[in-house]
C-alpha positions, 0 to 999 in steps of 0.5 A, a space after each residue: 500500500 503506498 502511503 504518500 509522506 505530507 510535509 507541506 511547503 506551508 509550514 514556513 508560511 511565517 517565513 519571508 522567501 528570499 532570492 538566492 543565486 539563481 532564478 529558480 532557487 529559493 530559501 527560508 529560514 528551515 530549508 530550499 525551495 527550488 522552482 520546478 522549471 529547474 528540472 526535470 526528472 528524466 532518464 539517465 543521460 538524456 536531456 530534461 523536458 520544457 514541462 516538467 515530469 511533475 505537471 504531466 497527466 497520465 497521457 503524457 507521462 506514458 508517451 514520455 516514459 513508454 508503457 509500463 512494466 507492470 500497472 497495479 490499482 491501488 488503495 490510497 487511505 488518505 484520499 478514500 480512493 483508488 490510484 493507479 500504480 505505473 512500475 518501470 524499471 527504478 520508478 514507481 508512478 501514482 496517479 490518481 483521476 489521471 492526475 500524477 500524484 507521487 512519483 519514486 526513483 530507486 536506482 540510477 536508470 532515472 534522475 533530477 536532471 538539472 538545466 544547469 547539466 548538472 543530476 542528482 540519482 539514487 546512489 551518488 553520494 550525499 555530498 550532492 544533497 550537502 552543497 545543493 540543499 544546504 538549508 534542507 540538510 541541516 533540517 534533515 530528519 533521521 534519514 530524509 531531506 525534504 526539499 520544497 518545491 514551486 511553481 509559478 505557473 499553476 498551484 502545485 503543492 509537491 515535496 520532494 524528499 531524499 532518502 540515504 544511508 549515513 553508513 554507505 553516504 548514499 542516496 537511496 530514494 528520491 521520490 516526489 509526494 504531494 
């Protein structure tokens, strides 16, 4: 049963964002906000989308993708409704009413591909979530770091969230939840 993890951007909404080096990058006071138009996730070594992943409908995110390895219906208890469940090869996709709910990336194959040609992918090492999300690391939680997202282009309340390994220092989930 996939329960999404909710930790909402609006829990620094007594926070005044400020700008910081880049168009796209933003911070508070607890942790990073990047803007969406910032990345992309993609397959390894391919070029980010124009529209990110997170805004695509169901359609458009097989026609990106391709079809699925295997397509499950699952129960979401927080939303008292049934999601379907894409699974590829490293990625796991929830939508629900033809809307993408939560996305899992849990090998290489996939990664946050950047318009600065820079990737973050499960299994490089924590140092890239160190100096890329310093504000996020500091506020890390046992072994996740929570990013917030924005959009300026449509309401969009999704979190991004790292998961690692202190033991290995290596990235071991990346996932997006709303």
């Amino acid at each position: 049963m996939h329960a999404p993890i909710n930790i909402t951007p609006s829990i620094a909404s007594d926070h005044i964002f400020s700008y910081k080096e880049s168009k796209y990058e933003f911070e508070n006071d607890d942790f990073n906000i990047i803007h969406i138009n910032s990345f992309d996730i993609t397959l390894l070594n391919t070029l980010p989308s124009l529209k990110n992943t997170l805004l695509l409908n169901q359609n458009e995110f097989v026609k990106k993708f391709g079809k699925p390895q295997k397509k499950l219906v699952e129960y979401s208890e927080l939303d008292d409704a049934n999601m379907d469940c894409y699974i590829y090869q490293g990625m796991k996709a929830w939508f629900m009413n033809k809307s993408l709910e939560s996305i899992e990336l849990s090998s290489s194959n996939y990664c946050l591909n950047f318009f600065n040609k820079k990737a973050i992918k499960v299994g490089d090492n924590i140092e890239a979530i160190v100096k890329t999300y310093p504000k996020s690391w500091q506020s890390k939680r046992d072994n996740q770091v929570f990013v917030g997202l924005k959009n300026k282009q449509v309401d969009i309340d999704i979190n991004l969230l790292f998961e690692f390994d202190l033991t290995t220092r290596k990235i071991t989930g990346i996932s997006f939840q709303y």
